[in-house]
Each structure stands twice: as structure tokens, then as C-alpha cells.
N, CA, C and O atoms as CSV, one atom per row, in Angstrom:
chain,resi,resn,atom,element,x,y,z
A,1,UNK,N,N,-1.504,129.980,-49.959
A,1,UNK,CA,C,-1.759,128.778,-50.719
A,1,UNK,C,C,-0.736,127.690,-50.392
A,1,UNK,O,O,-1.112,126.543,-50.152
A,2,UNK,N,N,0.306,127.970,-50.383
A,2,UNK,CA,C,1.368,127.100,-49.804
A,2,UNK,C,C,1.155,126.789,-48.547
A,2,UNK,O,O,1.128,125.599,-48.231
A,3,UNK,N,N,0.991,127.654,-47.726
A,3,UNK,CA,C,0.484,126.758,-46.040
A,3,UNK,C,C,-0.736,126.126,-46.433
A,3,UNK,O,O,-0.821,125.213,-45.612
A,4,UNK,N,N,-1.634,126.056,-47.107
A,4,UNK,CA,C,-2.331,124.973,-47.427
A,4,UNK,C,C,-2.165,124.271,-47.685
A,4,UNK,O,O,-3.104,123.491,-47.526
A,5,UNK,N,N,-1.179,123.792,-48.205
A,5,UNK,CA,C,-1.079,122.189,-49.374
A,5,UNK,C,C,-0.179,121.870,-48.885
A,5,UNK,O,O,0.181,120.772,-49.310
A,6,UNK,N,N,0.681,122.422,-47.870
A,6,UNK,CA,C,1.552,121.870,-46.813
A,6,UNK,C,C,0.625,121.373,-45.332
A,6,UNK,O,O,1.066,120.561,-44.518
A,7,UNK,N,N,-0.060,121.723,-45.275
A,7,UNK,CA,C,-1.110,120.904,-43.795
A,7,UNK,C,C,-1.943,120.132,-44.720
A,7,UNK,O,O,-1.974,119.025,-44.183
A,8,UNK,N,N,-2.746,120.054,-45.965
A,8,UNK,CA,C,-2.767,119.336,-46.393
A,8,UNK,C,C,-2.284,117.990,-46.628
A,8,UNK,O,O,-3.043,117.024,-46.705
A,9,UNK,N,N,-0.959,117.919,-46.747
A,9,UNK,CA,C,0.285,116.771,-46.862
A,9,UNK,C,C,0.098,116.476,-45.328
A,9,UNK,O,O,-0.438,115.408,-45.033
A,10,UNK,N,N,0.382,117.088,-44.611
A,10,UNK,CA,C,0.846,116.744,-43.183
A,10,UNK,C,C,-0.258,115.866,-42.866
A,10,UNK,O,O,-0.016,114.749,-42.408
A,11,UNK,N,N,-1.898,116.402,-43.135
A,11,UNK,CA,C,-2.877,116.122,-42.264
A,11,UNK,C,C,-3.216,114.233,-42.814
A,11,UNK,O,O,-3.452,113.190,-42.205
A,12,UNK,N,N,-3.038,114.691,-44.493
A,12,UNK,CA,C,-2.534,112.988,-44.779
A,12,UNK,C,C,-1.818,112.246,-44.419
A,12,UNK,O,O,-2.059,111.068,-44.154
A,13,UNK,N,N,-0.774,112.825,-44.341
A,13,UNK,CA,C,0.313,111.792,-43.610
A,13,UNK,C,C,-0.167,110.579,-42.481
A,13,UNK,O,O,-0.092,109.352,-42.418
A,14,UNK,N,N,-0.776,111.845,-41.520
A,14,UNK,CA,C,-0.925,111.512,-39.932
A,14,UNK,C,C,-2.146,110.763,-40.282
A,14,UNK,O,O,-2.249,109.775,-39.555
A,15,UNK,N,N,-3.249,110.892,-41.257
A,15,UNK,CA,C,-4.136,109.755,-41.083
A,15,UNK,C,C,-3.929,108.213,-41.383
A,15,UNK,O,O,-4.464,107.312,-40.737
A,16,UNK,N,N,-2.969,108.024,-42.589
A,16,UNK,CA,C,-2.634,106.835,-42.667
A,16,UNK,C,C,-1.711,105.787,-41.918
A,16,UNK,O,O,-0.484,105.798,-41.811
A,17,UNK,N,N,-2.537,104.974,-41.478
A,17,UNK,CA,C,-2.175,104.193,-40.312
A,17,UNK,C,C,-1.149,103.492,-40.633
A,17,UNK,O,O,-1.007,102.871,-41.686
A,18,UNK,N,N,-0.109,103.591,-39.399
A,18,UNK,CA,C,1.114,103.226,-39.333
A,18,UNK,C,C,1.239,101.323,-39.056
A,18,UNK,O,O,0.717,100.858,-38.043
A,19,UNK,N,N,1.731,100.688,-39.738
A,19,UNK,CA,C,1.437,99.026,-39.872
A,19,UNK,C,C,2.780,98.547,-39.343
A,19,UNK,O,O,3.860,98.749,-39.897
A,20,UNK,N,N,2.546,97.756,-37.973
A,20,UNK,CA,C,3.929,97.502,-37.274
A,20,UNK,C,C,3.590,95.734,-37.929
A,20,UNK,O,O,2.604,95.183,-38.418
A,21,UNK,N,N,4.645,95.416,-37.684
A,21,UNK,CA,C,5.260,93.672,-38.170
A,21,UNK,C,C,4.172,92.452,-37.328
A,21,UNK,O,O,3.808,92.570,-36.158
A,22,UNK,N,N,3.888,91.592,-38.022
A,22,UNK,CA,C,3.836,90.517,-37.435
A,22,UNK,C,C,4.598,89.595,-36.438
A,22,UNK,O,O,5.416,88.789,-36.881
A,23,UNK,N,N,4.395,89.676,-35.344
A,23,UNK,CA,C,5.183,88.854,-34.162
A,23,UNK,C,C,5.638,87.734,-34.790
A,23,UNK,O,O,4.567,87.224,-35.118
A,24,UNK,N,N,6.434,87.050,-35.157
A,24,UNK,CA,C,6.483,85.059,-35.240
A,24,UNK,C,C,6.985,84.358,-34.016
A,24,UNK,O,O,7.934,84.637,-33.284
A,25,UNK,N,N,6.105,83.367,-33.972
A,25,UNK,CA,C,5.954,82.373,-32.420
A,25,UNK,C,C,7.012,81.679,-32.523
A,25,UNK,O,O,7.752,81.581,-33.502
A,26,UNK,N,N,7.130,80.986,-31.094
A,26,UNK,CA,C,8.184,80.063,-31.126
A,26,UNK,C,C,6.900,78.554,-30.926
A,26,UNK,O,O,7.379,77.481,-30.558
A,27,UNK,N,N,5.987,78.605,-31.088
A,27,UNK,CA,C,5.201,77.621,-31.117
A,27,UNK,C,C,3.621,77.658,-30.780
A,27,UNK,O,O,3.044,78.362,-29.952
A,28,UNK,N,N,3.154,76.807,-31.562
A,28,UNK,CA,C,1.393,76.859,-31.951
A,28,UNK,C,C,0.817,75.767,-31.026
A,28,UNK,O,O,1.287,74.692,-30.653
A,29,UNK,N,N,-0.857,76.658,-30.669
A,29,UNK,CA,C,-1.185,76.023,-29.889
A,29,UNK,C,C,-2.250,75.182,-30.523
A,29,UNK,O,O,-2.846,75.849,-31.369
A,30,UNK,N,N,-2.737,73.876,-30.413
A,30,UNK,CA,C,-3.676,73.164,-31.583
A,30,UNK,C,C,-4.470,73.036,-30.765
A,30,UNK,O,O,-4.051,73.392,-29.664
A,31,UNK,N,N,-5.940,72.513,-30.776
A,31,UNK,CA,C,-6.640,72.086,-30.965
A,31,UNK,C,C,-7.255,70.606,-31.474
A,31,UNK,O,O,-7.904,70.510,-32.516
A,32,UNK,N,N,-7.028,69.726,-30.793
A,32,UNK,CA,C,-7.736,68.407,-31.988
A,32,UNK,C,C,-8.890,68.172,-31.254
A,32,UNK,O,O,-9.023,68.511,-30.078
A,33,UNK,N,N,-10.053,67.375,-32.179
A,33,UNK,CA,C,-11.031,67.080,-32.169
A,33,UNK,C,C,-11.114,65.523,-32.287
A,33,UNK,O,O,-10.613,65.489,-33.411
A,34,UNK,N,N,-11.326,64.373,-32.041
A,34,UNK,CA,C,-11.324,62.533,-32.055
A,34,UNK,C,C,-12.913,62.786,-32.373
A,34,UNK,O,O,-13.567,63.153,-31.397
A,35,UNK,N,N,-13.666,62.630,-33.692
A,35,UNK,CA,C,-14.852,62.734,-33.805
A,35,UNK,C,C,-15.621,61.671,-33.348
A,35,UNK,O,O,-16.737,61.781,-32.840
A,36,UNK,N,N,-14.729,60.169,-33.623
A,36,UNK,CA,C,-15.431,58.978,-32.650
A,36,UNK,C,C,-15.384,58.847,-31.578
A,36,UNK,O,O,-15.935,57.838,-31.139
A,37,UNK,N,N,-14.602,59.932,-30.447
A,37,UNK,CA,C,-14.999,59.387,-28.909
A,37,UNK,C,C,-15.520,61.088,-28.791
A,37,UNK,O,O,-15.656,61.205,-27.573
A,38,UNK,N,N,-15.728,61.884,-29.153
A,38,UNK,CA,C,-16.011,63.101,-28.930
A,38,UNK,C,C,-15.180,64.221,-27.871
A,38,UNK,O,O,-15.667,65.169,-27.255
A,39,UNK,N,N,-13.809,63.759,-27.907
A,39,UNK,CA,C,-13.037,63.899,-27.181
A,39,UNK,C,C,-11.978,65.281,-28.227
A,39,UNK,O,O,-11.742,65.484,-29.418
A,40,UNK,N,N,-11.592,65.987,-26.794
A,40,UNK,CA,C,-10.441,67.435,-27.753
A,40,UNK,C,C,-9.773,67.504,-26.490
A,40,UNK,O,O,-10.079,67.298,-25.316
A,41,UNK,N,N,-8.522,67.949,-27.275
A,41,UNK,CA,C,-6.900,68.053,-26.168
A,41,UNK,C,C,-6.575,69.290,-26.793
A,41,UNK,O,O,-7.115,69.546,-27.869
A,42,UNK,N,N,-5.467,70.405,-26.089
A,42,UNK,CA,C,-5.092,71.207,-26.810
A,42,UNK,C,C,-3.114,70.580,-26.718
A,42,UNK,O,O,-2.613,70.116,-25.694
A,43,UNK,N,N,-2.589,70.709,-27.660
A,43,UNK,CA,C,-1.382,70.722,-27.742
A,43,UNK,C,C,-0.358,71.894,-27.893
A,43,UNK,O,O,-0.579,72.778,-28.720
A,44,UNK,N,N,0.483,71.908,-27.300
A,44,UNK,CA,C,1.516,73.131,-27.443
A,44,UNK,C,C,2.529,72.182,-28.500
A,44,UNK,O,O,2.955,71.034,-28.378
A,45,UNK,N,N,2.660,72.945,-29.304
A,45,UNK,CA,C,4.104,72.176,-30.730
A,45,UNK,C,C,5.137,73.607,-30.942
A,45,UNK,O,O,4.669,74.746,-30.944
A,46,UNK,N,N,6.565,73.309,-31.112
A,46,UNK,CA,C,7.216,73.915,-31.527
A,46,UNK,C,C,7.193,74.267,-32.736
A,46,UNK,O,O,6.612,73.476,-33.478
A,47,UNK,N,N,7.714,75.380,-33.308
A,47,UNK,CA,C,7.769,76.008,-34.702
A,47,UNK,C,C,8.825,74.521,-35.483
A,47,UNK,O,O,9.835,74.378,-34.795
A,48,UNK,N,N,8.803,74.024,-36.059
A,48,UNK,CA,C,9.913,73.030,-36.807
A,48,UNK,C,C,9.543,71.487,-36.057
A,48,UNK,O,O,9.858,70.600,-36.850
A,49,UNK,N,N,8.970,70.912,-34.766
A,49,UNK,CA,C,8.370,69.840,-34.525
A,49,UNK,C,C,7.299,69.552,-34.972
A,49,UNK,O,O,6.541,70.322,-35.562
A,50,UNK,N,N,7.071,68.102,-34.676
A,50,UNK,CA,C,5.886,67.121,-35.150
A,50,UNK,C,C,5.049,66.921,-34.247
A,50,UNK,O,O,5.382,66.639,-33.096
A,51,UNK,N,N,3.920,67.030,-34.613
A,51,UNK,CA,C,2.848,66.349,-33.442
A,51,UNK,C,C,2.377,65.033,-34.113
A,51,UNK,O,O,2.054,65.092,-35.299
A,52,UNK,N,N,2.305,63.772,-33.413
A,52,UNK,CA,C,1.645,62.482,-33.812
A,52,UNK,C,C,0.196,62.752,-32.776
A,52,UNK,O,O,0.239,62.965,-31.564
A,53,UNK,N,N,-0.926,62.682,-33.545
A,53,UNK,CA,C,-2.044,62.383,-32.944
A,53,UNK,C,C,-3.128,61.538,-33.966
A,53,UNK,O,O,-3.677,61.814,-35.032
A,54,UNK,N,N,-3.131,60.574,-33.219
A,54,UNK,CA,C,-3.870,59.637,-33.905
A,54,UNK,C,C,-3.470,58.644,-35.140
A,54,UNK,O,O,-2.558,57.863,-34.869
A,55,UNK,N,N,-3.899,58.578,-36.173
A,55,UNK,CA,C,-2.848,58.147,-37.486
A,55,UNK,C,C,-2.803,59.825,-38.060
A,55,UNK,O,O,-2.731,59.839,-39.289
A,56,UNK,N,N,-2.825,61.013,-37.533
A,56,UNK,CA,C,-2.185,62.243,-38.157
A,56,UNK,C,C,-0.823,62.258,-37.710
A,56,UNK,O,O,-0.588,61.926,-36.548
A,57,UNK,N,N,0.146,62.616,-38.515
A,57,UNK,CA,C,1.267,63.123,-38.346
A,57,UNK,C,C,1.297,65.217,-38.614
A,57,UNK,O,O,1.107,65.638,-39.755
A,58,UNK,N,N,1.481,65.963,-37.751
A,58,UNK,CA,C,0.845,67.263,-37.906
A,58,UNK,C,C,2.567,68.031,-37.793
A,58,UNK,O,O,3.222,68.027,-36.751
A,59,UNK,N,N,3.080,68.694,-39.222
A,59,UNK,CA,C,4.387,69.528,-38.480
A,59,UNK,C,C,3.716,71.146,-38.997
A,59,UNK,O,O,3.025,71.661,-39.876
A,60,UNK,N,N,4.583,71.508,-37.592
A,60,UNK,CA,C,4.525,72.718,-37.552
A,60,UNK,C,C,5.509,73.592,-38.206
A,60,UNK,O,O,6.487,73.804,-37.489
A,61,UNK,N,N,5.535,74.141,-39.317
A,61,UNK,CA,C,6.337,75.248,-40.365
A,61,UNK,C,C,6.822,76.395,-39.647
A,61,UNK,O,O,7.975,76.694,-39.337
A,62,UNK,N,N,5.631,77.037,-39.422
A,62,UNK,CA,C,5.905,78.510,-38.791
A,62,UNK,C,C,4.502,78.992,-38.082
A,62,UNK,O,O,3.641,78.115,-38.006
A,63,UNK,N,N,4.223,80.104,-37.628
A,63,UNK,CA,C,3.268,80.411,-36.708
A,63,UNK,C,C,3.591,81.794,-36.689
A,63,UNK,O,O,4.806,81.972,-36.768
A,64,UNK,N,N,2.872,82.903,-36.604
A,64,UNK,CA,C,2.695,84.200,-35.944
A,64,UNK,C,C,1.377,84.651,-35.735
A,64,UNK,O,O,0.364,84.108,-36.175
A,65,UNK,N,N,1.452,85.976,-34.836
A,65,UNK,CA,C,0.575,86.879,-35.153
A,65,UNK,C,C,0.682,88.474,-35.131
A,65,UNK,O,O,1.687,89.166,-34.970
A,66,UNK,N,N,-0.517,88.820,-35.319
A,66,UNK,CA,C,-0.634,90.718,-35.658
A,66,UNK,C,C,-0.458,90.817,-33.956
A,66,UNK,O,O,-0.904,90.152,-33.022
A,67,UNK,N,N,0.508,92.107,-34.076
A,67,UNK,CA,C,0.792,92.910,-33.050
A,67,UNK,C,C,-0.700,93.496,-32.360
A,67,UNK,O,O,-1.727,93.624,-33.026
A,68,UNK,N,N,-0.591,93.817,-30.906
A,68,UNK,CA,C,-1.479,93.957,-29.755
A,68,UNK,C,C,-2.085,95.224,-30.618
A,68,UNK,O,O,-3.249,95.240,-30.217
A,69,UNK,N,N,-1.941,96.484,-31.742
A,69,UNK,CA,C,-2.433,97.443,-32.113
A,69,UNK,C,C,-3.574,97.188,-32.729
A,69,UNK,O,O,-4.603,97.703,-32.293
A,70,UNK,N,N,-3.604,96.397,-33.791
A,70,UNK,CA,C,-3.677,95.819,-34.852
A,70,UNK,C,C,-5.205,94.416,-34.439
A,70,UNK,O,O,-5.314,93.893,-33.330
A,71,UNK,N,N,-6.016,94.158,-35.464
A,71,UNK,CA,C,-6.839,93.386,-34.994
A,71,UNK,C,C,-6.589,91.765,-35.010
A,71,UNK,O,O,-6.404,91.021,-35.973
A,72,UNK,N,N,-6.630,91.563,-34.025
A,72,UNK,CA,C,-6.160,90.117,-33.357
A,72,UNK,C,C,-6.405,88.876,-34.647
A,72,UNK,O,O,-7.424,88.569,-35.267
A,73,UNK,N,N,-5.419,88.509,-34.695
A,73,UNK,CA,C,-5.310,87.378,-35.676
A,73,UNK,C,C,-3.813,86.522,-35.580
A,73,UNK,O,O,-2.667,86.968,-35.633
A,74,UNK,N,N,-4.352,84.968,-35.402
A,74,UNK,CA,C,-3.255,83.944,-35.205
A,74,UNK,C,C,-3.115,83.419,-36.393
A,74,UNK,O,O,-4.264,83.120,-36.717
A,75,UNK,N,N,-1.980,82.947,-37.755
A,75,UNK,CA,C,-1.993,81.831,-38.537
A,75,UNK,C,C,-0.699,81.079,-38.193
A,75,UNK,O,O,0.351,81.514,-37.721
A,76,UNK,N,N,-1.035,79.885,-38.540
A,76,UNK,CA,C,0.238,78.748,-39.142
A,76,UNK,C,C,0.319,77.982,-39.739
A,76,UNK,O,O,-0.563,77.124,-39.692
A,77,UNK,N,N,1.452,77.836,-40.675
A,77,UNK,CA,C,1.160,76.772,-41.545
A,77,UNK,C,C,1.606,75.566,-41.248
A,77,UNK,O,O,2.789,75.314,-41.017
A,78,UNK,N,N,0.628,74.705,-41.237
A,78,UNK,CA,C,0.967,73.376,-41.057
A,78,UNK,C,C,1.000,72.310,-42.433
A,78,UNK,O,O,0.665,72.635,-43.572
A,79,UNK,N,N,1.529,70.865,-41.970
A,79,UNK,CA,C,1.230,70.229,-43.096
A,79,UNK,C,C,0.603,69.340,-42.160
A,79,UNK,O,O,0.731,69.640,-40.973
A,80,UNK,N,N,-0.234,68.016,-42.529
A,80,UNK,CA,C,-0.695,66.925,-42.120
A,80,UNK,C,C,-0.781,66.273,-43.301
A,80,UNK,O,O,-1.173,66.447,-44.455
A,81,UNK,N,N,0.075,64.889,-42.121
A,81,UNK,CA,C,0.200,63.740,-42.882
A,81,UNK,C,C,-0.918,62.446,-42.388
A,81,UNK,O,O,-0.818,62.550,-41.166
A,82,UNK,N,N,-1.417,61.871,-42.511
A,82,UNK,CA,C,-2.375,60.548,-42.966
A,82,UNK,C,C,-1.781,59.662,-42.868
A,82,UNK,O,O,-1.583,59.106,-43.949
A,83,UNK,N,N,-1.175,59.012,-41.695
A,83,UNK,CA,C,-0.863,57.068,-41.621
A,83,UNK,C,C,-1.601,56.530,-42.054
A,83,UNK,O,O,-2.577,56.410,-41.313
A,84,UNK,N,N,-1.724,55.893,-43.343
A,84,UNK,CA,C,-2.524,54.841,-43.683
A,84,UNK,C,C,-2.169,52.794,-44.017
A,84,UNK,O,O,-1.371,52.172,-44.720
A,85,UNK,N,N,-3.197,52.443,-43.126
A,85,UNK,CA,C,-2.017,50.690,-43.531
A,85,UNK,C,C,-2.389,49.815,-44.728
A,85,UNK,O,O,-3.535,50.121,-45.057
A,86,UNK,N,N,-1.983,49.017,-45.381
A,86,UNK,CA,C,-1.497,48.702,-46.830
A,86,UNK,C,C,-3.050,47.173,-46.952
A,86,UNK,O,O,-3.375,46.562,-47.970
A,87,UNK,N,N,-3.607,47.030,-45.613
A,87,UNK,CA,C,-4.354,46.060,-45.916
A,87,UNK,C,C,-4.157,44.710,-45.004
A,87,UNK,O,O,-5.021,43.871,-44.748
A,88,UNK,N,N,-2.763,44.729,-44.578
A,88,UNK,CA,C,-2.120,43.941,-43.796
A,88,UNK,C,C,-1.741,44.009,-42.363
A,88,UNK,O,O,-1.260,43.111,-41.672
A,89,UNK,N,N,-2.020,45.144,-42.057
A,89,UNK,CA,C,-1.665,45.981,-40.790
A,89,UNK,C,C,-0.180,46.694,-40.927
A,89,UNK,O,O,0.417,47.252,-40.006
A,90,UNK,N,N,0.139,46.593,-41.871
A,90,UNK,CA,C,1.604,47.315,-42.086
A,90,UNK,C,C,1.014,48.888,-42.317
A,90,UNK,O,O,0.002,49.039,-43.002
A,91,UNK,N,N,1.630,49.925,-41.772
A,91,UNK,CA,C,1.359,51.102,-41.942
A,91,UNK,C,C,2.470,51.323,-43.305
A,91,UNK,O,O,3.513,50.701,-43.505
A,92,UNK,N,N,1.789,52.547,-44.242
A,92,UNK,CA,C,2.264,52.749,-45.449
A,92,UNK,C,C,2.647,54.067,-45.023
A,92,UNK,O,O,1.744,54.585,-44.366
A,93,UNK,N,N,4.226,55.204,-45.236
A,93,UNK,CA,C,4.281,56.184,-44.752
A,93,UNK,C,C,3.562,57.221,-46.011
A,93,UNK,O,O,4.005,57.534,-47.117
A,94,UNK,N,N,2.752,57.451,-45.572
A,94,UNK,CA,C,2.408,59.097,-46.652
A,94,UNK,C,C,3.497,59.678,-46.886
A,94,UNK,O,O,4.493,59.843,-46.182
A,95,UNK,N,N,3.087,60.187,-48.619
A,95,UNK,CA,C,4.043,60.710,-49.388
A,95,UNK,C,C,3.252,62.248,-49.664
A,95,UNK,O,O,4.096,63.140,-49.750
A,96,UNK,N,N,2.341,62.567,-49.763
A,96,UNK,CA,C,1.632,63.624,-49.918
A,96,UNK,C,C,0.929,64.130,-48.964
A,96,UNK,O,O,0.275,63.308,-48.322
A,97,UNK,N,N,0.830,65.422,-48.600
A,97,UNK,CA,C,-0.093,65.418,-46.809
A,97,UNK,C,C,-1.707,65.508,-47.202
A,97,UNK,O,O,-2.266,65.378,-48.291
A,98,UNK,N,N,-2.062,65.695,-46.302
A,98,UNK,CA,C,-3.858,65.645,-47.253
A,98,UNK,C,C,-4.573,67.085,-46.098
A,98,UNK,O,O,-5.752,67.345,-45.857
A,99,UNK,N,N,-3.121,67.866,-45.527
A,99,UNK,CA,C,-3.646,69.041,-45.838
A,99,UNK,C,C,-2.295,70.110,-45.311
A,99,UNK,O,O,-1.726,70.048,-44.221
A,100,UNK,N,N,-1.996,71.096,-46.468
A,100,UNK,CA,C,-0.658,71.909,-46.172
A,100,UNK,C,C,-1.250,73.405,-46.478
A,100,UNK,O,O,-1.599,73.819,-47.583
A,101,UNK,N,N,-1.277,74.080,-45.300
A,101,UNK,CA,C,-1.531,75.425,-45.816
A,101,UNK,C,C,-1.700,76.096,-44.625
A,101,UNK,O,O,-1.637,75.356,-43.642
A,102,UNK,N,N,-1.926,77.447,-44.364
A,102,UNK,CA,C,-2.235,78.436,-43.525
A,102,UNK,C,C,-3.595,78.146,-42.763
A,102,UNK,O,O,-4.678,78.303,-43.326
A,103,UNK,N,N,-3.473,77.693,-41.387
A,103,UNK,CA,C,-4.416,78.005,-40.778
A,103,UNK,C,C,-5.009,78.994,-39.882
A,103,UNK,O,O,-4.200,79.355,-39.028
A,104,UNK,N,N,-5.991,79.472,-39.807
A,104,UNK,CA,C,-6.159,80.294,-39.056
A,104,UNK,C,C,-7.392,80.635,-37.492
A,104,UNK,O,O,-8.462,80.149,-37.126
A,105,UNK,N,N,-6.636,81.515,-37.071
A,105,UNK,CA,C,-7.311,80.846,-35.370
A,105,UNK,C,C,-8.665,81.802,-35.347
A,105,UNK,O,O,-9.465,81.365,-34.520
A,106,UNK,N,N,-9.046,82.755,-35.896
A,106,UNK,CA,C,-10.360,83.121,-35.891
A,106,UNK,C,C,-11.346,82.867,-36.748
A,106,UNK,O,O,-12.521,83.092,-36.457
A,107,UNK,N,N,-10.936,82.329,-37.989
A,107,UNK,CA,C,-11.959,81.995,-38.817
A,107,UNK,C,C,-11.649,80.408,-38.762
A,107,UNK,O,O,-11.647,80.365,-39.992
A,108,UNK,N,N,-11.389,79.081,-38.405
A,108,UNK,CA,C,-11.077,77.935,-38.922
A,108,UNK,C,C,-11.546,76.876,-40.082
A,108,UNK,O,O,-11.126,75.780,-40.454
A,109,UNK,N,N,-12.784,77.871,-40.530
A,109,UNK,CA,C,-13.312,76.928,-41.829
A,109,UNK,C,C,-12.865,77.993,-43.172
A,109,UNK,O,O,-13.076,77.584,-44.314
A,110,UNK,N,N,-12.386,79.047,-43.008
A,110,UNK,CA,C,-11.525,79.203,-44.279
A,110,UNK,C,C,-10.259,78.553,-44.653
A,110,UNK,O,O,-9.678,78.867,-45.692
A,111,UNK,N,N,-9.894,77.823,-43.995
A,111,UNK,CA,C,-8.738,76.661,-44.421
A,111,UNK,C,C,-9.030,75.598,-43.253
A,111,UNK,O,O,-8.527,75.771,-42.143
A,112,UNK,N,N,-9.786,74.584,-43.503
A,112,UNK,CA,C,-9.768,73.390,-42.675
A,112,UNK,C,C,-9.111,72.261,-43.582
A,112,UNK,O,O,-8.682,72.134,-44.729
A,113,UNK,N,N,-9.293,71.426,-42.283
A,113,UNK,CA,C,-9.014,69.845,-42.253
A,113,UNK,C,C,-9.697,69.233,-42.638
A,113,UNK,O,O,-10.678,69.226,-41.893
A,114,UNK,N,N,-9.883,68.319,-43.854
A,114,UNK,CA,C,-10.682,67.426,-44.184
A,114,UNK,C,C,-10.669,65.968,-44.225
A,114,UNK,O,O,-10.315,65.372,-45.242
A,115,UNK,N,N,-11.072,65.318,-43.072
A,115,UNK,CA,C,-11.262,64.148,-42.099
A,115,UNK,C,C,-11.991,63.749,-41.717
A,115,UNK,O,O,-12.646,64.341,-40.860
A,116,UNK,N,N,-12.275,62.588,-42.108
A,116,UNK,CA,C,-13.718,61.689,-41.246
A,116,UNK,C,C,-13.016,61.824,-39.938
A,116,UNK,O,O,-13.834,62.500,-39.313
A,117,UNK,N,N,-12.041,61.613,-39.148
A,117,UNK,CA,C,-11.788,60.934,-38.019
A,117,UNK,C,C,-11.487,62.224,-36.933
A,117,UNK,O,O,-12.164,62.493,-35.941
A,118,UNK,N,N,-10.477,62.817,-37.336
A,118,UNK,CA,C,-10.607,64.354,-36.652
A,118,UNK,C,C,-10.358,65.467,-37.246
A,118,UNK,O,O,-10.214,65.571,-38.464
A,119,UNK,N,N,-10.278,66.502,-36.334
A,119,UNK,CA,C,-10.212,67.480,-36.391
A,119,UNK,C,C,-8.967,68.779,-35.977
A,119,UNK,O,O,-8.591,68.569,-34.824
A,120,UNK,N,N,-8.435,69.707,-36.433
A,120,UNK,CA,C,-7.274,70.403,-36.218
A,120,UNK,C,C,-7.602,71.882,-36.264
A,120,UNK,O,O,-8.264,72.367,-37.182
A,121,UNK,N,N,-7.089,72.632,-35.185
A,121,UNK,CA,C,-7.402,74.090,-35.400
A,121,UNK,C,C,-6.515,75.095,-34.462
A,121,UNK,O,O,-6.288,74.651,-33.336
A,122,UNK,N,N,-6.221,75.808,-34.631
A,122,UNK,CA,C,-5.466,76.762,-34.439
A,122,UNK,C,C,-5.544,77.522,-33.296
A,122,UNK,O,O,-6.301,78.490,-33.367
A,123,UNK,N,N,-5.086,77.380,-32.485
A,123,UNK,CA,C,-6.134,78.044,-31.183
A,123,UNK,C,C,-5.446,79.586,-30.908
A,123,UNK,O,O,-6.035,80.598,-30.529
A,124,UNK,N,N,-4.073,79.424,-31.212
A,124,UNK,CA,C,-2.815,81.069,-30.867
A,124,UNK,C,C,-1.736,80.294,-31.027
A,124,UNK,O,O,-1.610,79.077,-31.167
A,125,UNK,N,N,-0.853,81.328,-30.980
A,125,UNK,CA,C,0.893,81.155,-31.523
A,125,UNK,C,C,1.566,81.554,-30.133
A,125,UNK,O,O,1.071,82.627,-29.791
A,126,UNK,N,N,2.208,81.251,-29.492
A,126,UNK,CA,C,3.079,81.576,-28.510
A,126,UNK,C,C,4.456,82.265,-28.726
A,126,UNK,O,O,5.449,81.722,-29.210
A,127,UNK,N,N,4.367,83.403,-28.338
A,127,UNK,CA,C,5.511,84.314,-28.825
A,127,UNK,C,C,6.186,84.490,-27.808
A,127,UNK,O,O,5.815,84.254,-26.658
A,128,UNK,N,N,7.803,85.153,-28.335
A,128,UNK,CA,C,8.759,85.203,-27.172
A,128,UNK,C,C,8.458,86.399,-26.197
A,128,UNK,O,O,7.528,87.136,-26.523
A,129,UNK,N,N,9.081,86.649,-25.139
A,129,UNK,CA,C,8.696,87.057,-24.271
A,129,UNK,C,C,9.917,88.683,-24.426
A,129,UNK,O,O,11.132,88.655,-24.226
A,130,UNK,N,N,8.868,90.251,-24.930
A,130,UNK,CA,C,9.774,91.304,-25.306
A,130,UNK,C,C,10.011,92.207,-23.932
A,130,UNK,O,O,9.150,92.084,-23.060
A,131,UNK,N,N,10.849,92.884,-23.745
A,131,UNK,CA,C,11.084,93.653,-22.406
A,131,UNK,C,C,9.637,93.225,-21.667
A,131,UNK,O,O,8.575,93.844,-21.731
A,132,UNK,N,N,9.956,91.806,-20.846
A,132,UNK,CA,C,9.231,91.748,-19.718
A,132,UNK,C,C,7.711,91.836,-20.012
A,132,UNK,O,O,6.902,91.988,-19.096
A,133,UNK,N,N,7.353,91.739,-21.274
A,133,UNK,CA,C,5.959,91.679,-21.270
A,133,UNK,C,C,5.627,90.173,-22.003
A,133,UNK,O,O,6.409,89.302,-22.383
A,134,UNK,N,N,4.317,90.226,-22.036
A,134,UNK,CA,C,3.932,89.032,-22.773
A,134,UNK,C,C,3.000,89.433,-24.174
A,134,UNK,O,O,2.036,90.198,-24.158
A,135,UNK,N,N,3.572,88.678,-25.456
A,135,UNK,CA,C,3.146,89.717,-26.931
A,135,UNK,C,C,1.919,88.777,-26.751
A,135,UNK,O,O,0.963,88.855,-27.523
């Protein structure tokens, strides 16, 4: 009875899957969309830089993803900011972004951008480079 409920334990053990860390990037790769010329660029941004595209101001927070075991998934959180001008042609600097949160690179309409003008999306995170491989 005891060698039972000892391979028992064991045989549990070994089924529950072992959960290695999330990689974090040293920088995200975007995506924009210009809905009036129908035009998309991809940008490489550092983890802690700004991207200016268009009247968006876009910073990059942080970025990772799930390890090569594990099923493929990129997020980062960004904020975007909204240049908007006062009526005069003076640009007014945004005080609130009009969008801060986790984006993500396989699903992109569970947290989008909401913009007449463009568009922002997540394409992968660029991670450092571990014994000679690429994560």
C-alpha cells in the first residue's frame, strides 16, 4: 500500500507541467497602420523610448514573451499619446494618453487602439541574445 501512494505522488508530480519565466525584451516591434493613405511601417522601439508617428506619441514601458516551450505569445505595454492643436495651429501637449495598457501580438483586438487616423499593434518583442542562440 505504501509503494502505491508513493508512485502515486511521483506519477503526479511528473504530470504537472513545469512553467519556465517569461523572457523580457530589450525592445518591441510595432506595427502602424495611416488609415488615410493606406500605408503600414513596422518600427523597432526600445523598452523606455518614444516613438513619434504621426500626431501619436507611442512609449514603450516594457515588452516580453513566453519561452520557446510554452505557447507563443508577445505583450507590451504601451501608452499613446494624441497631439492635438488648440484651434490655432498651436499643438496642445496631451495630459492623458487615449490608450495605456497591454498589448498583445496574437490576438490585437483584445486590447486595441482606438483611432480614426491609425492604427498600432504588436508584432514581437526582441530579446537578448542567451548562450549564442536567439530567444
Amino acid at each position: 500500500m505504501r509503494k502505491l501512494a508513493l508512485s502515486l505522488l511521483l506519477l503526479a508530480g511528473l504530470s504537472s507541467p513545469a512553467l519556465a519565466a517569461n523572457i523580457d525584451g530589450t525592445a518591441v516591434v510595432l506595427r502602424t497602420l495611416d488609415k488615410v493613405t493606406a500605408t503600414t511601417k513596422d518600427y523597432t522601439v526600445k523598452v523606455g523610448d518614444t516613438l513619434n508617428y504621426g500626431s501619436l506619441t507611442i512609449e514603450v514601458a516594457h515588452c516580453e514573451k513566453r519561452p520557446p516551450e510554452e505557447i507563443p505569445e508577445t505583450f507590451a505595454f504601451l501608452k499613446i499619446f494624441d497631439t492635438r492643436l488648440d484651434g490655432k495651429g498651436t499643438s496642445v501637449e496631451p495630459t492623458e494618453p487615449i490608450f495605456s495598457g497591454w498589448m498583445f501580438a496574437s490576438n490585437p483586438a483584445v486590447s486595441a487602439l482606438d483611432h480614426g487616423v491609425y492604427d498600432v499593434w504588436v508584432l514581437r518583442c526582441n530579446t537578448p541574445e542567451i548562450a549564442g542562440l536567439r530567444q
